[in-house]
Backbone as CSV, one residue per row, in Angstrom:
resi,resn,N_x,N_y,N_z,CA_x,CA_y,CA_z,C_x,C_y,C_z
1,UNK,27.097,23.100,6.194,26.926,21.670,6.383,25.512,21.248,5.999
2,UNK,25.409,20.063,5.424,24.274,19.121,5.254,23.690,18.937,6.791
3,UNK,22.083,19.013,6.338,21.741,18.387,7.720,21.498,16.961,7.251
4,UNK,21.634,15.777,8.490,21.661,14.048,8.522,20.857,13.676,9.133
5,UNK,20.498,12.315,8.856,19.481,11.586,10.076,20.317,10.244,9.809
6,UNK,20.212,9.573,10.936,20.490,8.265,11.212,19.432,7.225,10.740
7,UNK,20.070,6.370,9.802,18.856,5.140,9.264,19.412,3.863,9.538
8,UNK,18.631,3.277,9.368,19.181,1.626,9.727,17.982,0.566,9.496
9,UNK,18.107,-0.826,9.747,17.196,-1.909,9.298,17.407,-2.511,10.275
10,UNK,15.621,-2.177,10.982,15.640,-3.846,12.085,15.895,-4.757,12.120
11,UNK,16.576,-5.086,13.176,17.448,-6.528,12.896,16.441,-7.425,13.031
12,UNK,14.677,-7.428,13.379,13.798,-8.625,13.748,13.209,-8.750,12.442
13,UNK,12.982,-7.425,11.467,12.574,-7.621,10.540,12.844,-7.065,8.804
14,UNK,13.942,-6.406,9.243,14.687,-5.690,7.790,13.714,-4.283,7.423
15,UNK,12.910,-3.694,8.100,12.247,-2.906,7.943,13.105,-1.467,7.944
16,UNK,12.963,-0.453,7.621,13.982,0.838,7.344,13.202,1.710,8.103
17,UNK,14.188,2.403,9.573,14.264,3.150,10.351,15.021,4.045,10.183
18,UNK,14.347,5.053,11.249,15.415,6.204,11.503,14.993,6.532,13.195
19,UNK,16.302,6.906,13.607,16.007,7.738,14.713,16.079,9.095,15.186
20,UNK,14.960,8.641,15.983,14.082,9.543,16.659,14.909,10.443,18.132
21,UNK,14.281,11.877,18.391,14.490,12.550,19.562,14.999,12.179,20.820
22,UNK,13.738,10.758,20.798,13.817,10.546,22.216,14.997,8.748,22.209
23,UNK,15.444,8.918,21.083,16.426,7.713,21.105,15.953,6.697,20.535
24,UNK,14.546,6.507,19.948,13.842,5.085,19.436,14.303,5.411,18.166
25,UNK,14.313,3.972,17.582,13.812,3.576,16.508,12.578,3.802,16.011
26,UNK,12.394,4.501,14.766,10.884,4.710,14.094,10.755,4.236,12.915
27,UNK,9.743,4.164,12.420,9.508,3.841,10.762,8.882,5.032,9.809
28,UNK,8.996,6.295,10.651,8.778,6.980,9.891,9.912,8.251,9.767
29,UNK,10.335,8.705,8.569,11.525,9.192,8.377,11.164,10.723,8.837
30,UNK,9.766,10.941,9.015,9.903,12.535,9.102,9.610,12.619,10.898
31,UNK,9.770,11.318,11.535,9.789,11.486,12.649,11.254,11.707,13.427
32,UNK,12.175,11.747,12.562,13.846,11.633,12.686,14.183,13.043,13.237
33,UNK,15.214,12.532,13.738,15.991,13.650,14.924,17.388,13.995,13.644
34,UNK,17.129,15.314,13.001,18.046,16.060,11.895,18.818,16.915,12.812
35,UNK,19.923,16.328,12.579,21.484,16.963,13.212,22.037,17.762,11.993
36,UNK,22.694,19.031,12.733,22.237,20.376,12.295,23.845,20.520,12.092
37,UNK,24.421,20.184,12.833,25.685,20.277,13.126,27.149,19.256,13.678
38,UNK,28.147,19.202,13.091,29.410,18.135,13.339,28.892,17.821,14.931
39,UNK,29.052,18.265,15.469,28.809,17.412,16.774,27.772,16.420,17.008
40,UNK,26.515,16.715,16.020,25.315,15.693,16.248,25.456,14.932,15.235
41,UNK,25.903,14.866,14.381,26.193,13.844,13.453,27.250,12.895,13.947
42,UNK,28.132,13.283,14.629,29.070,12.624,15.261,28.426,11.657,16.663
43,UNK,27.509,12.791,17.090,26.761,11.855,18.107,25.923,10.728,17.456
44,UNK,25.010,11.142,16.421,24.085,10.247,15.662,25.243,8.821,15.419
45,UNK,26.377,9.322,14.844,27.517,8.014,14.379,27.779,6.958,15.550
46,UNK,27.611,7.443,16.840,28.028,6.351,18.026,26.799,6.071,18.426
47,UNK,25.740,6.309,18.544,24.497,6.293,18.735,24.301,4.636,17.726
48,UNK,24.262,4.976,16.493,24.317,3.974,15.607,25.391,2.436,16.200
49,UNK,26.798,2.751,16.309,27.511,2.040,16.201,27.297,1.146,17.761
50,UNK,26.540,1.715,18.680,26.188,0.898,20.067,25.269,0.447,19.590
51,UNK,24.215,0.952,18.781,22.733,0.317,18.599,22.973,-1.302,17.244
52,UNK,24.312,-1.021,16.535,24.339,-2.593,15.649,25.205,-3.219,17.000
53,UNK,25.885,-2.756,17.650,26.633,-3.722,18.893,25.515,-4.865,19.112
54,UNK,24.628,-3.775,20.115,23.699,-4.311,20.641,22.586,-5.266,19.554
55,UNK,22.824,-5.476,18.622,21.923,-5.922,17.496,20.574,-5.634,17.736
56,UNK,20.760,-4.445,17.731,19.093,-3.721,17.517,18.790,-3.142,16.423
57,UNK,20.177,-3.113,15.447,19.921,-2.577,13.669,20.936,-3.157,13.055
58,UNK,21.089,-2.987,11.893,21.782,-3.513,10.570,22.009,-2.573,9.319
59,UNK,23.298,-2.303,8.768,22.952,-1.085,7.781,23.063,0.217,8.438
60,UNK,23.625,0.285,9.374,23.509,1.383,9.527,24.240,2.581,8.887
61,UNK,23.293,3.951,8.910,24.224,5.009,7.716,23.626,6.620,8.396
62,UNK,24.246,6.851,8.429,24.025,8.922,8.473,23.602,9.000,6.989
63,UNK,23.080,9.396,6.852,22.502,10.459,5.333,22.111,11.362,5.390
64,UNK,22.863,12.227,4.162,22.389,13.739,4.385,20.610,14.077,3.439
65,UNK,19.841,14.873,4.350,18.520,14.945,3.873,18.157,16.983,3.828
66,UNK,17.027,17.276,3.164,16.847,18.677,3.402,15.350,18.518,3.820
67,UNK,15.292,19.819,4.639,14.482,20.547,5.307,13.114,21.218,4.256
68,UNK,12.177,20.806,3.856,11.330,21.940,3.350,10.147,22.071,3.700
69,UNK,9.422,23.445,4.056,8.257,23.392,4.633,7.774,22.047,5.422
70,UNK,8.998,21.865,6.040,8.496,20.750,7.633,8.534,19.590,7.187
71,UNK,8.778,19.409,5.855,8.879,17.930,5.263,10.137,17.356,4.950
72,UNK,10.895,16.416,5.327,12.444,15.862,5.158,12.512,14.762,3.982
73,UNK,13.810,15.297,3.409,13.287,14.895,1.826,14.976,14.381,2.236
74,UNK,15.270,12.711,1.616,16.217,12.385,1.715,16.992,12.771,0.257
75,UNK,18.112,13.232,0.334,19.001,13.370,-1.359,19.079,12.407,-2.133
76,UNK,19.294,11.110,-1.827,19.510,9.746,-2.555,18.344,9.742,-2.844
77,UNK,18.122,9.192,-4.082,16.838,8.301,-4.327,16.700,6.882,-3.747
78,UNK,18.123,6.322,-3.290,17.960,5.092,-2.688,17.172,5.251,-1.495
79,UNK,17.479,6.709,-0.673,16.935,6.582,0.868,15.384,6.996,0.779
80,UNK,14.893,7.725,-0.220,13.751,8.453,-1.027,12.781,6.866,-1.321
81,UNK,13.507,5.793,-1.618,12.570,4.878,-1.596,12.481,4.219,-0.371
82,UNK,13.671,3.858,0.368,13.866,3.283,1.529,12.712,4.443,2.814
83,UNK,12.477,5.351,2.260,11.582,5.987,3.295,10.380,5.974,2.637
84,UNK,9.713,5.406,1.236,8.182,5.233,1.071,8.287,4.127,0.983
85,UNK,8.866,3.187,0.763,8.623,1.617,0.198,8.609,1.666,-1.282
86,UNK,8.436,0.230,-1.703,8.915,0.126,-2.816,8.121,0.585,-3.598
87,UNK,8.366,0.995,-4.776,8.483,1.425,-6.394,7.092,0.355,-7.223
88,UNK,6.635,-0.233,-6.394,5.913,-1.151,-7.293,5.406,-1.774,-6.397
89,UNK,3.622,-2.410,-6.510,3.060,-2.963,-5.680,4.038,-4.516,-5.186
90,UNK,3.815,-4.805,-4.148,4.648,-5.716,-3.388,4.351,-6.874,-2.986
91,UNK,3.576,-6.336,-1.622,2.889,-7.482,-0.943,2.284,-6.585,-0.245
92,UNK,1.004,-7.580,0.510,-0.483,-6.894,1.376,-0.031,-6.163,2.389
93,UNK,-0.296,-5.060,2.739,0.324,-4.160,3.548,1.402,-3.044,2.964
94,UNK,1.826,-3.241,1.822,3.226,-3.074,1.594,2.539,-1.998,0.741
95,UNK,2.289,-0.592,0.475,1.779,0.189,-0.485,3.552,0.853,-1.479
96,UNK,2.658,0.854,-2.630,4.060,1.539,-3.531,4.138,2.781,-3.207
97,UNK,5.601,2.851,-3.545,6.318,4.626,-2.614,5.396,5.491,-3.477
98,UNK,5.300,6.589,-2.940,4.503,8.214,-3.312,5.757,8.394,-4.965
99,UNK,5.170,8.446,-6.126,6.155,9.211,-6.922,6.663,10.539,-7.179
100,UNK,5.857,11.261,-6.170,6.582,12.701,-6.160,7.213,12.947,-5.105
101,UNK,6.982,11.793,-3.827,8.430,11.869,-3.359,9.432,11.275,-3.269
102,UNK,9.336,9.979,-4.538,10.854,9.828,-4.713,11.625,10.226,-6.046
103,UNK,10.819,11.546,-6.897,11.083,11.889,-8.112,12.505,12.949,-7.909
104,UNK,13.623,13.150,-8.722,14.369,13.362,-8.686,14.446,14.871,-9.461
């Protein structure tokens, strides 16, 4: 099996999360709680589906990501940008994603 993390977009501000250990929402993807196995992915899936109930996210998705030397590298390039930001300067605050980690 693939290992997954749970992602999603704040519903206050469209910003791209994942969750975390202790049940939060984070903005950083290598702070994500990677389910190892069908049962935690299955948990991660209801976890998600109470958290858009409750409109505390939007978008929500399991994606499968890998493990390397402690660093979590999503497979998509969609989630690869969705975890540096965008591809191209933006706006103030907003830095363009790392290109070697969303290079394919």
């Amino acid at each position: 099996m693939v290992d997954k993390v749970l992602t999603a977009n704040r519903l206050t501000d469209g910003v791209a999360v994942w969750l975390n250990a202790n049940g939060e929402w984070v903005t950083s993807l290598q702070d994500a709680l990677i389910a190892r196995h069908a049962e935690a992915v299955t948990a991660l899936e209801e976890i998600g589906k109470a958290a858009f109930a409750d409109n505390k996210v939007v978008d929500v998705n399991v994606i499968e990501v890998k493990e390397t030397d402690g660093v979590i590298w999503p497979l998509r390039l969609r989630e690869r940008i969705r975890a540096q930001g965008p591809t191209m300067e933006y706006a103030p605050g907003y830095q363009p994603a790392d290109p070697a980690f969303i290079a394919v």
